[in-house]
N, C-alpha and C positions, 0 to 999 in steps of 0.2 A: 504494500500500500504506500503509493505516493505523498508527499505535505499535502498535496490540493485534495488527499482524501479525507486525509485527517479536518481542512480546515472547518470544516462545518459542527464539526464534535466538539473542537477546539474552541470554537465561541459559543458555541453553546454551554459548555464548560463554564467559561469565564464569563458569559452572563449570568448563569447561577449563581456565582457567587459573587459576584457585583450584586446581585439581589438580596444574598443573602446578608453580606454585609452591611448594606441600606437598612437591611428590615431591622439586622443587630441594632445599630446606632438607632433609628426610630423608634424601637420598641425602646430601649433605655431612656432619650427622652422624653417621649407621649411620657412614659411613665412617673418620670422626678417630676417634669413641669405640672403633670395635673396632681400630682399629690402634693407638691408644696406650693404651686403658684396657684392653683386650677387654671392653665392655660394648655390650650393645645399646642404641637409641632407647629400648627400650622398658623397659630394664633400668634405662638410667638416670635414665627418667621417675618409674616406679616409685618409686627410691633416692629424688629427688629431693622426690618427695611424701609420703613414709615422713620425710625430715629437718624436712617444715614443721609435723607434728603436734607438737600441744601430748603432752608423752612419749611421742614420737616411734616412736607406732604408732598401726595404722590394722586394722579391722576387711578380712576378706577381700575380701568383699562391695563395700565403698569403693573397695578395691587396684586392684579388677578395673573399676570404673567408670574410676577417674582414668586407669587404663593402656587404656582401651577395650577389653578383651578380655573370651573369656567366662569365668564360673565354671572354668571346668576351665582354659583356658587360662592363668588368672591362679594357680592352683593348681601348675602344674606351671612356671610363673618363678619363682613363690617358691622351690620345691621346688631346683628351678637353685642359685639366688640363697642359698639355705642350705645347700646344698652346697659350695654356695666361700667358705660360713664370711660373709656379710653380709647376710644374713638368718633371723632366729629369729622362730619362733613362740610366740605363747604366751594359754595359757588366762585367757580374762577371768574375773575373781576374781567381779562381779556373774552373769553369766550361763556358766555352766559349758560350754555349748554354745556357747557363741563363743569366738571364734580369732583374737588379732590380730598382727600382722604388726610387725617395728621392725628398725631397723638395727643390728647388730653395732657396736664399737667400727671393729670392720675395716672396715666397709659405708659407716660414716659419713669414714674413712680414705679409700677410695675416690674415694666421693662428691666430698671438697674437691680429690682428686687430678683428678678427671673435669669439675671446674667450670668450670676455666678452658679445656678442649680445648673444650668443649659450644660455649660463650660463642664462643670464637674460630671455630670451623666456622659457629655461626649467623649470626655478622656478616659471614665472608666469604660465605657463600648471601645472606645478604639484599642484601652489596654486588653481587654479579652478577646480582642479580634487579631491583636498579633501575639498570642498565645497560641493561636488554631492556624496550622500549617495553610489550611487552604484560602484564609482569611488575610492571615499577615502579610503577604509582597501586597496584596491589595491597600492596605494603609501604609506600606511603604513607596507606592509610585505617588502616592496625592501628599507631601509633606503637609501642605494647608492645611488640613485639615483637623491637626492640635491649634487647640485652642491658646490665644497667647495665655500665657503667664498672669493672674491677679494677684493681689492683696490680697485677698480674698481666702482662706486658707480654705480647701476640699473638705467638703462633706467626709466622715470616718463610715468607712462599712458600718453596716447596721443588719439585723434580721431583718428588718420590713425591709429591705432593698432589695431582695429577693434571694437568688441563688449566686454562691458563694465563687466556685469553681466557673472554669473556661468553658466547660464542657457543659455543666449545669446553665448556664444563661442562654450558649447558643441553642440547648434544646429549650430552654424557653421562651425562646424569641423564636423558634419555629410553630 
């Protein structure tokens, strides 16, 4: 068998676990952010992309890109997300039919409260993902993807955090 037979196993392969490793890292967030912030992945993706604009909003349409959802989908997190007072909308002053999205004082409150849970759940997912032979070159071709360095000192293992071991997390992230 030739490489051009192999190639198709071969990405298949390494989309699996390109999947796998997403779910890793996802499920450890979802999980810290709504137990101590009550915010979703995606909530606090959003939040997160909303604080890096220059006057710190963002047309809908953008929102709904950076959060990967659709138009309506993205519509009804804001809708959430303004409900519980950290997210406002508001009319752009040039085009009267645009709508931009920005943090609340609270939102942005939130936000530095949810920074350092994010930060710590990512870096322990990225530590048990280069524990697991078929996980680890995966966080090793993306360096970005640690989290800088805080103040902030890391949350201490705990039993409510779930499972202990390498092995144990990645099958509960399965």
């Amino acid at each position: 068998m030739g490489i051009r037979d192999d190639a198709p196993q071969l990405r298949t392969t390494g989309w699996h676990r390109l999947a796998a490793l997403h779910h890793l890292i996802e499920t450890e967030l979802e999980t810290d952010l709504q137990r101590d912030c009550e915010l979703s992945v995606v909530e606090f993706t959003v939040m997160d992309a909303l604080s890096r604009q220059d006057g710190w909003h963002m047309r809908m349409a953008q929102l709904a890109r950076v959060a990967a959802l659709s138009p309506s989908a993205s519509t009804r997190l804001v809708t959430r997300l303004e409900k519980r007072g950290l997210l406002t909308r508001v009319l752009c002053e040039d085009d009267r039919r645009g709508i931009y999205t920005e943090l609340t004082p609270a939102g942005r409150t939130a936000l530095t409260a949810a920074q350092p849970v994010h930060d710590a759940a990512l870096d322990r997912a990225l530590d048990v993902a280069c524990e697991l032979p078929e996980l680890g070159p995966l966080v090793d071709l993306v360096p970005d993807l640690r989290p800088v360095p805080s103040r902030e000192p890391h949350r201490e293992s705990h039993p409510d955090h779930g499972p202990e071991t390498a092995q144990e997390r990645l099958d509960a992230a399965s």
